[in-house]
N, C-alpha and C positions, 0 to 999 in steps of 0.2 A: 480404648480402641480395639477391637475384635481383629482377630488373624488375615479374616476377607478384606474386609477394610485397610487395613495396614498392607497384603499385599495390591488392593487397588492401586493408594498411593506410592508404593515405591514403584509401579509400572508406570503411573503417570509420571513420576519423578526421569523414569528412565528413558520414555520416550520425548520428554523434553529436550534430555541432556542429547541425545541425536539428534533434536531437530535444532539444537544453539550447534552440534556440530556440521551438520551437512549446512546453515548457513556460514559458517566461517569458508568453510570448502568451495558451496557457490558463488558468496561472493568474490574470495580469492581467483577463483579459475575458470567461473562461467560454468551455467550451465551442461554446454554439451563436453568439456573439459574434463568436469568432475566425476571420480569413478564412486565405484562403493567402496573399493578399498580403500582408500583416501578418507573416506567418512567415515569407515569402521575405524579406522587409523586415528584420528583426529578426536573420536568420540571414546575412544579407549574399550571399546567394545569389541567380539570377534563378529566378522560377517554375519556367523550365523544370526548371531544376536539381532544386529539390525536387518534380517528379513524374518525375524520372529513379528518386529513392527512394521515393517513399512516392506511391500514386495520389490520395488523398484526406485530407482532415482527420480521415475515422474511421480512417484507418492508422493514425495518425501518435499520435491518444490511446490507441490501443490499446500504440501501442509506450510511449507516457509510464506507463500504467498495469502494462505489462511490468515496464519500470524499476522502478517504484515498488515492485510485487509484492518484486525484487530487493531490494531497500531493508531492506524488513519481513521479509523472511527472513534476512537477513543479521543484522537486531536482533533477533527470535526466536532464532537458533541459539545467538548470544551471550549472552542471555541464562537460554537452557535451558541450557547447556553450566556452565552457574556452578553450578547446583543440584547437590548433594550426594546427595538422595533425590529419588522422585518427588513429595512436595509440595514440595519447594524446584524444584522444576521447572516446576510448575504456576506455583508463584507467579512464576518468570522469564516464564511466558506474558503474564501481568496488567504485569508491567513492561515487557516489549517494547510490548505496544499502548499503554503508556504514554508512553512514547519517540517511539514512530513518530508519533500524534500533536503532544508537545509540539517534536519534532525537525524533524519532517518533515509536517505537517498540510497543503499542498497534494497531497502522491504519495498518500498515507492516502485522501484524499477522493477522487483520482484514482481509484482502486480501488475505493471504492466507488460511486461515481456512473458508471460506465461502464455498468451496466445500465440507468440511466435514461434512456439516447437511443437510439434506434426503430434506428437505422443502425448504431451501434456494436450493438449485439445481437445486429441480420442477421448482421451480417459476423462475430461470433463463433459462434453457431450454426450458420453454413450457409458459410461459407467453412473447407473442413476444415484446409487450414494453420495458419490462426489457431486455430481451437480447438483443433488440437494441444499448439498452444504452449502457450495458458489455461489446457487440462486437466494439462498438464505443473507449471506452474508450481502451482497448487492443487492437485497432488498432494505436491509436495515441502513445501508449508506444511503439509497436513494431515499429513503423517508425520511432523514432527515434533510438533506438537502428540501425535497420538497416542500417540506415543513416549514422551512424558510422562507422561500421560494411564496406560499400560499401566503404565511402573513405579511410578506413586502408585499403584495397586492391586494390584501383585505384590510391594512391598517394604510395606504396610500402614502407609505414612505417613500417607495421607488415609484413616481406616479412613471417613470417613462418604461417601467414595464406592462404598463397596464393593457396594453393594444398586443403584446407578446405571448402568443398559445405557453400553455405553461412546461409542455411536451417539448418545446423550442430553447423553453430556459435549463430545463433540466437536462437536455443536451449540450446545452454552452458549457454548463459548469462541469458536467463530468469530462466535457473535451479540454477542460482549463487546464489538468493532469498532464493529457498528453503536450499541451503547447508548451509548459512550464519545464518538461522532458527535454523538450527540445533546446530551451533555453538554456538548463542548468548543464546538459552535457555541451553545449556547446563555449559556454563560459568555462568550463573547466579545462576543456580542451586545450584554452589559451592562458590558462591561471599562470603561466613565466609570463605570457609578455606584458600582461596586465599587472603584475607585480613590481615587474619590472622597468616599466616604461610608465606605467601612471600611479606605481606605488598605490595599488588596493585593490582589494581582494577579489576574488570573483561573487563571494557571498554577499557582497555591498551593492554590486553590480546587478543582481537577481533582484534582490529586493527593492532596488530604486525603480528596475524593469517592470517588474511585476505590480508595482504600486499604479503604474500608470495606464494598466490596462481593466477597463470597466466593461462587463458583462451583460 
């Protein structure tokens, strides 16, 4: 391995280990919470260092929600990739966000709370880099869902989507994320008295939930 190369990878090496610490940091303290000093802290790096990569805290959750996106598609493909026809492929849809969730519920929430702060928006709207990336990445999610989506209706497993624009399903299922948001922080919210009083868990309770709701 040549000099250039070897310092390639230890920059990539280094800007990972920033981006594993500003996630311990955002998920600990939230967003608007989280300083730099605290990630320069956590990451064992001095400041300088982390604005050598990343200018700002809106970089830097952009790049965590990057990841995350990574995450969720890597559990989407796995479990579209299982299904046989297109509704067993649908139904892998319904099981990825179910995963991503019970698996991985800070990168999940990462993704979708990123529209909620005024500066992370700017900068994915109006900084073209970045929204290259965003549009890249939410292209690749949305083609597979589609992909799905097209052969539950070309192979007439789901015959009752058949009458459904297919612009109408691929909206259902990327709002399954948000409904499922709502579900899992609000079970959590009550995780003692559910423990407590019906002895189980909340994680039992999501997926008996979510089992029963068809798209």
């Amino acid at each position: 391995m040549g000099i250039a190369e070897r310092k390639e990878r230890e920059k990539a090496q280094k800007k990972d280990a920033i981006i594993d610490a500003a996630e311990k940091v955002f998920f600990a303290k939230g967003y608007e919470n989280a300083t730099m000093d605290e990630i320069a802290e956590e990451a064992e790096y001095s400041k300088g260092t982390i604005y050598l990569y990343f200018k700002n805290k809106e970089e830097l959750y952009i790049a965590i929600s990057g990841r995350s996106a990574d995450i969720f598609y890597d559990l989407l493909k796995e479990e579209i990739d299982k299904g046989k026809n297109g509704k067993e492929k649908l139904d892998g849809i319904k099981k990825a966000y179910l995963r991503v969730f019970l698996e991985h519920p800070n990168q999940m929430q990462a993704i979708l709370h990123a529209s909620r702060y005024p500066a992370i928006t700017d900068k994915m709207l109006n900084d073209e880099t970045t929204r290259m990336q965003v549009q890249e990445k939410q292209q690749k999610l949305q083609g597979l869902i589609l992909s799905a989506i097209t052969m539950a209706i070309e192979d007439k497993s789901a015959p009752e989507l058949a009458s459904i624009k297919k612009e109408d399903l691929m909206m259902t299922f990327l709002g399954g994320g948000i409904l499922l948001e709502g579900m899992y922080k609000h079970m959590f919210d009550i995780r003692d008295f559910c423990e407590k009083y019906y002895n189980i868990k909340p994680e039992v309770l999501i997926k008996a939930a979510y089992s029963l709701l068809k798209f």
